[in-house]
MARMIGU-7593 format. One line per 3 residues: number of its first residue (from 1); their letters; for each residue x, y, z of N, C-alpha, C. Coordinates in steps of 0.001 Angstrom, whole numbers. Last residue first. Layout:
<mitors>
NUM) A) X Y Z X Y Z X Y Z; ...
</mitors>
This chain:
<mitors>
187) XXX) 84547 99298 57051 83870 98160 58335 85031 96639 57788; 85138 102228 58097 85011 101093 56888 85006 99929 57819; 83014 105684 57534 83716 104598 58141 84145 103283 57048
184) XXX) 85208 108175 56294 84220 107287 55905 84661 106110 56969; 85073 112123 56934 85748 110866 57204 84790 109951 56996; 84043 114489 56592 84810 114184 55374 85746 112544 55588
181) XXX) 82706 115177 58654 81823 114555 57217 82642 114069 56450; 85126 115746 60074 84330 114247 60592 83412 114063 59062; 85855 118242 58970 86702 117256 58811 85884 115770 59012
178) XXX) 83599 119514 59342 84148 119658 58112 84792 118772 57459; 83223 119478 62279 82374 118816 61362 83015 118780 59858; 85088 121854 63254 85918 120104 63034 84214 119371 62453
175) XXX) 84849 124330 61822 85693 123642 61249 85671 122273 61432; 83285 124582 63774 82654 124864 62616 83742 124229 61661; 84617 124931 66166 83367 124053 65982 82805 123666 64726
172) XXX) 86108 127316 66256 86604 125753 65697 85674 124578 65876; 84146 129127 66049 85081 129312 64855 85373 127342 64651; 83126 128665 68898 82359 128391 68083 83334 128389 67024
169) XXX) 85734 129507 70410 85230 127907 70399 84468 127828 69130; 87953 131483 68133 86769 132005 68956 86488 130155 69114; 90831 132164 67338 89854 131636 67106 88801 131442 68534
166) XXX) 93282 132998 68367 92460 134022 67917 90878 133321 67249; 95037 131876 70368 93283 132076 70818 92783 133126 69938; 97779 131484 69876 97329 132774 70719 95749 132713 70559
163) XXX) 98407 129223 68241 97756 129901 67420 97017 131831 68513; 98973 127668 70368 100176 128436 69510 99678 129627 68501; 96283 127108 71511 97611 128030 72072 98360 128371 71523
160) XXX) 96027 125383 69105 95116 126483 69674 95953 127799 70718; 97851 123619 69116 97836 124114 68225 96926 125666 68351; 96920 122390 71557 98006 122833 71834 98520 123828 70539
157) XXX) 94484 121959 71180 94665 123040 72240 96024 123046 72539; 94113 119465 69432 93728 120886 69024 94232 122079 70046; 96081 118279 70981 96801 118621 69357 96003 120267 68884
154) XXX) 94006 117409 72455 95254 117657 73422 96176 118311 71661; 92164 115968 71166 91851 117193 71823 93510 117839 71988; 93224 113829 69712 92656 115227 69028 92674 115942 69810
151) XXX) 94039 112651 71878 95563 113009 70920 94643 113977 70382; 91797 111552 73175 92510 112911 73738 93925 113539 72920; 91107 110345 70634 89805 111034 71469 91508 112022 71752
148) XXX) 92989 108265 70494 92667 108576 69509 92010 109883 69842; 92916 107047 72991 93723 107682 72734 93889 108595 71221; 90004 105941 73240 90889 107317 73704 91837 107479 73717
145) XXX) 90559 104139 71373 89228 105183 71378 89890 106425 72409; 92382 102171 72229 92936 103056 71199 91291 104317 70965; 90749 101427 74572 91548 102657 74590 92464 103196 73223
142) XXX) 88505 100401 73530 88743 101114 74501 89863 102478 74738; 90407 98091 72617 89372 99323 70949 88987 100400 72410; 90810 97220 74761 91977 97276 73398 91236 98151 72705
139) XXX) 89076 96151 75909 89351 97262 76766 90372 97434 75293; 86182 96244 73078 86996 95548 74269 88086 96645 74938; 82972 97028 73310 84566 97550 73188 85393 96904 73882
136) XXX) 80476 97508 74656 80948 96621 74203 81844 95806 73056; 80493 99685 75334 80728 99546 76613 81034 97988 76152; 79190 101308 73328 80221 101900 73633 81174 100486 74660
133) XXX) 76700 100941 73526 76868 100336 72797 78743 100248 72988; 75497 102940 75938 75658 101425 76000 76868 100147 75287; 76969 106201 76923 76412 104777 75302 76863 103306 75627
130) XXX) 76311 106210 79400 75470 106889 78546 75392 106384 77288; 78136 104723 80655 76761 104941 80862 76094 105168 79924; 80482 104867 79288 80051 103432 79576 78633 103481 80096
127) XXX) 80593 107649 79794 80565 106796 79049 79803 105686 78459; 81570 107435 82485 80295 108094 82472 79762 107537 80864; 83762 105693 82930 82347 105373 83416 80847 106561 82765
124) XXX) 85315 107653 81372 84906 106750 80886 83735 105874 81518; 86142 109718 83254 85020 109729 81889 85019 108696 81109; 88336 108870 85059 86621 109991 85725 85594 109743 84268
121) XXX) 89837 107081 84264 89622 107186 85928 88151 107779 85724; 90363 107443 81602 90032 106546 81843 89283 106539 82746; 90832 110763 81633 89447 109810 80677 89241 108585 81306
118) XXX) 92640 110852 83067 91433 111568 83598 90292 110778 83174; 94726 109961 81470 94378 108937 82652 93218 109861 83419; 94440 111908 79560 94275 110723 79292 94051 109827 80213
115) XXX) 95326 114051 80888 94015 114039 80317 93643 112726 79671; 98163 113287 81514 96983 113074 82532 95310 113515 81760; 99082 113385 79277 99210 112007 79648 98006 112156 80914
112) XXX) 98954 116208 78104 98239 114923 77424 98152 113550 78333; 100428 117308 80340 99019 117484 80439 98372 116631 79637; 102765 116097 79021 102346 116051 80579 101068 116167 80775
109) XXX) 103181 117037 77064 102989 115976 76951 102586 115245 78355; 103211 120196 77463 102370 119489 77075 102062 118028 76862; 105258 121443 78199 105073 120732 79016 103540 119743 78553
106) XXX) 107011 123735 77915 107038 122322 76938 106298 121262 77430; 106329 126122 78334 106943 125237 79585 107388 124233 78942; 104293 126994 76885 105991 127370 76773 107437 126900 77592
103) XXX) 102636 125415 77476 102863 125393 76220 104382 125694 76112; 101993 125802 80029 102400 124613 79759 102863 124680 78345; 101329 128548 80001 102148 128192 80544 102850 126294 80564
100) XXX) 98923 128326 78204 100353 128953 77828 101545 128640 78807; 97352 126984 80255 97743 126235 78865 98891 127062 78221; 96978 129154 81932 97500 127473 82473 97575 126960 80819
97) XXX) 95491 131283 80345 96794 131404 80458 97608 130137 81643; 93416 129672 79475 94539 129690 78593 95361 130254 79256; 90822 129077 80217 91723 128936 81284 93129 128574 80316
94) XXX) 88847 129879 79166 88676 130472 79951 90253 130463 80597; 89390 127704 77057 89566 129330 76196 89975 130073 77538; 88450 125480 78515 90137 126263 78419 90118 127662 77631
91) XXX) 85416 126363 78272 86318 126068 79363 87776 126539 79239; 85133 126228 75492 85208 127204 76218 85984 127318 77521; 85886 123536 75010 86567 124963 74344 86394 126177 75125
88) XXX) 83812 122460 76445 85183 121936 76953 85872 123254 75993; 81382 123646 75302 82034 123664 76755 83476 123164 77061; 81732 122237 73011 82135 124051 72957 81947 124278 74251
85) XXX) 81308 119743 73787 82871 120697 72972 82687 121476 72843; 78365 119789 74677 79759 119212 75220 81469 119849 74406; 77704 120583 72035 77415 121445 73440 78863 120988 74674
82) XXX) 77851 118083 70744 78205 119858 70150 78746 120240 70870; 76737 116019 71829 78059 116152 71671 78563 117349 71125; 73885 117731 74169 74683 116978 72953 76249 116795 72551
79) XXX) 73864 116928 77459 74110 117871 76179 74617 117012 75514; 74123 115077 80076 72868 115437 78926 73181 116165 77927; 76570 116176 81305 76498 115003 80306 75205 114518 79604
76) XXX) 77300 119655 81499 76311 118636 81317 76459 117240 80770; 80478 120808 81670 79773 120011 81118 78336 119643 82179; 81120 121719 84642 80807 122922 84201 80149 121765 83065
73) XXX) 82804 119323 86149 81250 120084 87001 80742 121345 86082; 84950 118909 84346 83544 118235 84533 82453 119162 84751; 86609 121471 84589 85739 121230 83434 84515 120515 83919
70) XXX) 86536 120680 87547 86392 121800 87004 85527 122132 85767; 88489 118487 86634 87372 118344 87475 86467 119351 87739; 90817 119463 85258 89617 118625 84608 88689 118543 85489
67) XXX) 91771 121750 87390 91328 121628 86186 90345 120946 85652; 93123 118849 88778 91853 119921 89570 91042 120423 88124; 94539 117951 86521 93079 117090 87418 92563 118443 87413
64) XXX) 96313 119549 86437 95617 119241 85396 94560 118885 85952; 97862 120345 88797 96986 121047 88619 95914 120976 87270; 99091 117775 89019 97798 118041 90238 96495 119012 89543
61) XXX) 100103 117690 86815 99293 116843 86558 98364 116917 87595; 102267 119571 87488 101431 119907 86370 100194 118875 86373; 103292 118141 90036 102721 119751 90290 101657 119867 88702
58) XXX) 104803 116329 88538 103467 116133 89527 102781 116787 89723; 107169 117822 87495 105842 117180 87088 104871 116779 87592; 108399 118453 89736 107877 119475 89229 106413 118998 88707
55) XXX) 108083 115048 91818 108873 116064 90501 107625 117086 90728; 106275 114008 94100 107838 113381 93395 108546 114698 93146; 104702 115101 96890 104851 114849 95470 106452 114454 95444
52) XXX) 104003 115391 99802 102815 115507 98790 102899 115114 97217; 106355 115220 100776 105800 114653 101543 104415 114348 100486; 108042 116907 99312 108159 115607 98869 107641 114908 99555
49) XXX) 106725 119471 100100 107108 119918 98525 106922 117534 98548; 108008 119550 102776 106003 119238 102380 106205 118960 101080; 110332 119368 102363 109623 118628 103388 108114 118149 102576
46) XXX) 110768 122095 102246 111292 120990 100807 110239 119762 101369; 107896 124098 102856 109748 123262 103364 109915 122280 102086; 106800 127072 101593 106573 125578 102188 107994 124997 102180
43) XXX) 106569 129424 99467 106417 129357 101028 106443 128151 101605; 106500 129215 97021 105050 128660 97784 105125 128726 99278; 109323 129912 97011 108057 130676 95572 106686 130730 96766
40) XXX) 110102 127757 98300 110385 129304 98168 109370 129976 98357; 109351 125925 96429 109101 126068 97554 109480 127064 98727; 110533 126126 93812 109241 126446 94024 108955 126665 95275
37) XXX) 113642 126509 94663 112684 127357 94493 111175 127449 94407; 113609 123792 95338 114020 124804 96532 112978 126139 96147; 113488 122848 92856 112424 122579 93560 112551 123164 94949
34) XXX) 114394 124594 90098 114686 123747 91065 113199 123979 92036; 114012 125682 86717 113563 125489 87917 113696 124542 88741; 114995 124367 84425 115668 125548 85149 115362 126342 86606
31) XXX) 112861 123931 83096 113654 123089 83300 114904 123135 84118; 111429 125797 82553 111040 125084 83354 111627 124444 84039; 112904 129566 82920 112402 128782 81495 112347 126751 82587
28) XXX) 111617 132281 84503 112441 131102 84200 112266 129551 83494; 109296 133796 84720 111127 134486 84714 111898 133189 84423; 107521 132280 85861 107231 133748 84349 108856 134179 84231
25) XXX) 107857 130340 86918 107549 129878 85386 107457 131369 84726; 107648 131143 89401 108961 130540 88889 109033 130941 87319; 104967 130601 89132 105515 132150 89687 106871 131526 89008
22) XXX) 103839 128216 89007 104013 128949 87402 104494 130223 88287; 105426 126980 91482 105518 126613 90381 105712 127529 89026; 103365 128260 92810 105128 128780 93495 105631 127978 91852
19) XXX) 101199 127064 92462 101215 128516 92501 102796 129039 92399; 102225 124740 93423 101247 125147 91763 101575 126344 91591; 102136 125054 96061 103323 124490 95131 103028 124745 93949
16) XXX) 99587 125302 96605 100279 126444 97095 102109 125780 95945; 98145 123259 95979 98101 124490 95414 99150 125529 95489; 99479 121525 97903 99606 121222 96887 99445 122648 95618
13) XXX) 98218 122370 100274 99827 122590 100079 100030 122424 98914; 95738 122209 99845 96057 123629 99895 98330 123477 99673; 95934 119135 100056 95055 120252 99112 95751 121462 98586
10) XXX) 96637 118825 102670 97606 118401 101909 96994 119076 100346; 94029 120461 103872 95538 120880 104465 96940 120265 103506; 92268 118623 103184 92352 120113 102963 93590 120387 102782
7) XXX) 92334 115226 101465 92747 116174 102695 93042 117819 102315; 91445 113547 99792 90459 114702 100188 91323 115751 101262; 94517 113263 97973 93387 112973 98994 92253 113982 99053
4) XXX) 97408 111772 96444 95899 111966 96007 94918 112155 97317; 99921 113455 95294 99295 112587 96738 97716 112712 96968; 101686 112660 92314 101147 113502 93596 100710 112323 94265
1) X) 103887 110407 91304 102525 110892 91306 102276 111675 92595
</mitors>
């Protein structure tokens, strides 16, 4: 796991490895990237590269957070659940070419696993706020709820990327009610 801080200076190194990362990533297929080179790429010593992180992979899950945190501060958690997904669509619509690059990177199961420990860590308190009822879930129905939650999202935007973004947020807004009317609960 990266190196989680407020610190600027370990911040900026971290970016700066991100950056040296998808530079790598337009000429060379992922797996094929050494970590001399990102740090190359980013200008920084092997030094900093393992003073701030493990693997390559770390680099995808720094730059997932930042990302999700990003998303956050752009959602309202007053908006309806509509509004809320065609902000989060929009959002990555905005920021597809980091999702193509994970796409072709193969790297998507990476970004599923930290959008999943995002939910727990950052959106599930909020959650647990806003629907009460929600909160009396045991942690077991908890998380098959999100994992259920980010396998849709993380399927639609990886299918969404393959699909090159010719669908517009609103387009697939309109489609996923289609599917939820067409689901029954059963008690």
């Amino acid at each position: 796991m990266y190196r989680k801080t407020e610190n600027a200076q370990v911040n900026q190194s971290l970016r700066k490895l991100v950056a040296g990362l998808f530079e790598a990533m337009e000429t060379k297929e992922y797996d094929k990237i050494t970590v001399a080179e990102v740090c190359r790429n980013a200008r920084v010593t092997r030094r900093t590269f393992y003073l701030n992180c493990k693997s390559k992979e770390d680099l995808i899950c720094y730059a997932s957070d930042r990302l999700m945190d990003e998303m956050v501060k752009r959602c309202d958690p007053d908006d309806d659940p509509g509004e809320q997904c065609y902000q989060f669509l929009a959002f990555w619509r905005d920021h597809q070419d980091f999702l193509k690059k994970i796409y072709y990177g193969g790297l998507f199961p990476i970004f599923r696993d930290a959008l999943m420990r995002y939910c727990y860590e950052v959106l599930q308190p909020r959650i647990d706020e806003k629907f009460p009822g929600y909160v009396k879930q045991s942690p077991k129905q908890k998380h098959l709820s999100n994992a259920f939650f980010v396998g849709g999202l993380c399927l639609l935007l990886y299918e969404w990327t393959e699909d090159g973004f010719t669908l517009t947020p609103d387009e697939l807004l309109r489609a996923i009610p289609q599917f939820v009317a067409g689901a029954k609960m059963r008690r």
